[in-house]
N, C-alpha and C positions, 0 to 999 in steps of 0.2 A: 118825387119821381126821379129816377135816375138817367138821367140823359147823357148823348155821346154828339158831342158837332157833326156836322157831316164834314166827308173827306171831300179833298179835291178830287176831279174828275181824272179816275187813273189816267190817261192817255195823257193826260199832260206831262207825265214824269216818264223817263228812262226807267229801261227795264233789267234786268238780269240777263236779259238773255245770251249778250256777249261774253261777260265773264264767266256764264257756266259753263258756256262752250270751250270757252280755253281750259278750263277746269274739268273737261269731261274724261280725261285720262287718269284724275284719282278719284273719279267717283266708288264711292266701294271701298277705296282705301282706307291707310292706320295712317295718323298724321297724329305728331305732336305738335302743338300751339305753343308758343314761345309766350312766356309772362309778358306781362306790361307795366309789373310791378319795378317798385323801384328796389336797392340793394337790401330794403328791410322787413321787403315782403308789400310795403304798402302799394296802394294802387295809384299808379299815377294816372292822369289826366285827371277828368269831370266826370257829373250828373250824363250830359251829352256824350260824354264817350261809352260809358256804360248802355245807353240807349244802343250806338253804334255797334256795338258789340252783341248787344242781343241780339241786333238784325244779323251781325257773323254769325252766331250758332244756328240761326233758323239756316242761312242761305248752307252751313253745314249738314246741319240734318237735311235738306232737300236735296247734297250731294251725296248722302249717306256716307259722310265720311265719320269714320270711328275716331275719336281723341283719343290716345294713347299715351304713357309714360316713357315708352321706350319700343326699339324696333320699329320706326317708322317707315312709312314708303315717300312719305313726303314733310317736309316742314312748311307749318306754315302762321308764319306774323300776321296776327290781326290789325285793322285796319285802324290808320292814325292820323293824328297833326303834330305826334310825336320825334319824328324825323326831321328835325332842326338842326342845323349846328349849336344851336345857343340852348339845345335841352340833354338833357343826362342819358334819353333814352338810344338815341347810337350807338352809346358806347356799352350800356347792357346787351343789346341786340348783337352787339360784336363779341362779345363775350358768352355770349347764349348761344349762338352759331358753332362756338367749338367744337369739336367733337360729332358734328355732321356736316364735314366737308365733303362727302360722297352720298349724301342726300340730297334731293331737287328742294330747293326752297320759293316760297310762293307768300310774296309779299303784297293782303290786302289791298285795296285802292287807296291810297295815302295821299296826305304832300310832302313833299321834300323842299328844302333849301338849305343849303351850304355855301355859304358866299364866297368863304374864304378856305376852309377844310377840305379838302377830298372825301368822300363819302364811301369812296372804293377800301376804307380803312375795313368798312363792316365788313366786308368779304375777302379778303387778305386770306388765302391757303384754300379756297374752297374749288374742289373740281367738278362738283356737280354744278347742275344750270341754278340760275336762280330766275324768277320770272318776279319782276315789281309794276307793279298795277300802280297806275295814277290817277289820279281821282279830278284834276284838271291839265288843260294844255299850258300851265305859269309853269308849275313843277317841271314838266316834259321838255319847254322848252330851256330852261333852265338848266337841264340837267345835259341836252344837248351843247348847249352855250359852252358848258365851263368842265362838264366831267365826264363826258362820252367815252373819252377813247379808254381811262383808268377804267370803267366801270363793263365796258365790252372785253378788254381785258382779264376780267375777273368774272365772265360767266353771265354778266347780269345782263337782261331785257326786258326793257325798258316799254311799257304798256299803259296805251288809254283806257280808262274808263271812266265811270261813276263813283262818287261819293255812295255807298252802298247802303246810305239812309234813303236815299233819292233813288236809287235804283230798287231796293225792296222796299219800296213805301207800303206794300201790300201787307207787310207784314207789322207796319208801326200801330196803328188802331189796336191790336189784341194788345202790343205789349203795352200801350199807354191807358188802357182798360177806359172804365166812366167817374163822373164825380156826381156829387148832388150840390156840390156849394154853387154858391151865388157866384155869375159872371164878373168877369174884371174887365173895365170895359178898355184899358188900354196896357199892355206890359211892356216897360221900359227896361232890358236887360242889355246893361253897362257889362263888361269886363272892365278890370284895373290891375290886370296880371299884364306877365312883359309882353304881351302879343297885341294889347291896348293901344302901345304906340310902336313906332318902327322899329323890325328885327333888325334893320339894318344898324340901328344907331344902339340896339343891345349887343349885339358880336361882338366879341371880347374883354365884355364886361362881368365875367364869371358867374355863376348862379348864384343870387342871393335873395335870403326868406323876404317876403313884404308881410309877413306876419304882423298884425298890431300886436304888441306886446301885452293886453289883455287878452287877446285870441288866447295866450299861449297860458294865458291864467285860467283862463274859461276850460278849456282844454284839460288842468290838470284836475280840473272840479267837477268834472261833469262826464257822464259818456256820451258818446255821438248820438244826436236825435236830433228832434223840432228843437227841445230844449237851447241846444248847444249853438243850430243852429239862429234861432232868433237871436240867440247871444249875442253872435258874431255880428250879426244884420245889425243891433246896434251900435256895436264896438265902434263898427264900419259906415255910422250910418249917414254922416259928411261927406266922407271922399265917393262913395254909394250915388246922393244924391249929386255931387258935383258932375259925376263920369253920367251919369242920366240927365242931366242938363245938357250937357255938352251934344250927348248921342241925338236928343231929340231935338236940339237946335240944327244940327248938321242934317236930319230928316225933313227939315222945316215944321217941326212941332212942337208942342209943348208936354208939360207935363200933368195937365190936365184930367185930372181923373183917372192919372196911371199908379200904375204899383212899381217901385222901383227897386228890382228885385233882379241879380244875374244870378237865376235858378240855376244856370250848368255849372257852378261852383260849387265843389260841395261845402265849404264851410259857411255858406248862404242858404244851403236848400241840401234837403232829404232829395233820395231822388225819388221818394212819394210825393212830396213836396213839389219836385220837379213837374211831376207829370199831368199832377195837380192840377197847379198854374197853368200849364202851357194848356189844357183843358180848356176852362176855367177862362183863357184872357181872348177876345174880341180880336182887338189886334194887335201886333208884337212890332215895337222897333228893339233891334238888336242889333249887337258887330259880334254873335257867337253863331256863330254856322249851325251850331246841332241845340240852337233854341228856333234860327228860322226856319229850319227842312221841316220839322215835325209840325212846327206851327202852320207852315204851307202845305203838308198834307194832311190835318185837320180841317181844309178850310179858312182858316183864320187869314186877314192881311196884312201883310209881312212887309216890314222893310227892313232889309238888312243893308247894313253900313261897315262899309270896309276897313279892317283892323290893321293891325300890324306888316304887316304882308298881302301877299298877294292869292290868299286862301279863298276868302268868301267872294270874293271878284268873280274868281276861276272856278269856281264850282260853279256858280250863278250863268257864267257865260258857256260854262259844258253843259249842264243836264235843268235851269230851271227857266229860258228865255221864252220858254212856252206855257208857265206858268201865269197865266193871269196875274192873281191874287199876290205875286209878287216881285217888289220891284227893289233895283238896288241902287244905293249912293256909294258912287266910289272912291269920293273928294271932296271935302267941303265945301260947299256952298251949290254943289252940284246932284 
């Protein structure tokens, strides 16, 4: 028999409403969406991002906005954790912007941090407005702290809202569809990418692969699947369980009947795979934002555990303190 969790109780979660209200001037419109790929076509971020971005195209289609190649009325950046100084994606996004400096641009619910960069680089010649959506109050104040006046300068405002997994939660059940496997009765998903430990102590240390150097053998053998990915889950399957020790010592747990699995990776996890598990596991400790939102609006209890920065804190404390079923560690032993 094919079964679906129950979801949480909507009214716990933020809604759409205010972001489509700001967006109700290009309802109807021709908007081009800027890649998020990287310079070689491939797709940057995760499993989780991909999630995040199907709920972009619904909350699209709900604005009737048409995607277009060319002749837009609007541009507009889907929504990220890609807007770091210490990731590659700024400086695409400023690159991608050329050539419509007299288009309105309309940057998703994001987070930003630039500790030490100016961030007003992406918008350097642009005369139309730009509107950037935040996705918590760490980014906002941050960006007030240290880069308001270059980036008022340059067109941009600067806007609250929702994590827009947590704001269309209505829409995640179709896209996470059912499963018939057997429950997991606990999902441990560790990150071991640079957001694992502080961005602050990664800043200007250049981008470099953490690839295991069988990954990259695995990789030339095989095409991307389950295959490839179990592969990797072995390659990886030490520093895997260390970083799942670690997470669920920090939640006051163990590992006890978990699966230790960070599904939003995709060299770990299909994002069948993904949706799978998150399905599929009871309760989830995690420090990946887009393994807790879905998992919390499945129902399922959630602890999420604060990574790198000041991402899953700030989303937790904007749109999920009215969530029940889920609770957040922001510091060890806390």
């Amino acid at each position: 028999m094919t079964t679906m969790p129950p979801t949480q109780d909507n009214a716990s979660f933020p809604t759409l409403d205010a972001l489509t209200a700001r967006l109700r001037e290009w309802e109807g419109s021709r908007a081009v969406v800027i890649s998020t790929a990287d310079s070689a076509g491939r797709p940057l971020g995760n499993n989780g991002d991909d999630l995040m971005h199907a709920v972009f195209y619904r909350i699209l289609d709900q604005l009737r906005i048409e995607v277009v190649d060319s002749a837009p009325d609007v541009v507009i950046v889907p929504p990220s954790g890609a807007l770091l100084e210490v990731y590659a994606f700024p400086n695409y996004l400023a690159d991608r912007l050329k050539g419509y400096e007299d288009v309105p641009v309309v940057i998703f619910p994001s987070s930003v941090f630039f500790p030490r960069t100016d961030p007003g680089f992406i918008f350097e010649g642009r005369v139309a407005p730009t509107l950037l959506f935040l996705r918590e109050d760490d980014s906002r104040a941050h960006l007030e702290e240290q880069w308001a006046a270059p980036l008022l300068d340059r067109g941009v405002e600067v806007v609250l809202d929702h994590d827009v997994v947590a704001s269309g939660h209505e829409f995640v059940p179709a896209i996470l569809g059912s499963t018939t496997k057997r429950p997991i009765p606990r999902l441990v998903a560790a990150r071991i990418d640079r957001e694992a430990s502080s961005m602050h102590e990664s800043v200007g240390r250049g981008v470099t692969s953490s690839a295991h150097p069988l990954l990259h053998a695995v990789a030339d053998k095989m095409p991307y699947g389950p295959v490839y990915t179990a592969a990797s889950r072995y390659a990886r399957r030490a520093r895997n369980r260390a970083a799942a020790e670690r997470l669920a010592s920090r939640a006051g747990s163990t590992l006890q009947d978990a699966a230790c699995i960070d599904i939003s990776a995709r060299q770990f996890s299909t994002f069948d795979e993904y949706r799978s598990i998150l399905l599929r596991a009871e309760s989830v400790i995690t420090d990946r934002l887009h393994v807790a939102l879905p998992a919390a609006i499945m129902g399922k209890d959630v602890t999420m555990v604060e990574a790198g920065y000041f991402k899953l804190g700030g989303v937790y404390r904007r749109s999920l303190t009215g969530v029940a079923n889920v609770r957040l560690v922001s510091t060890a032993g806390h």
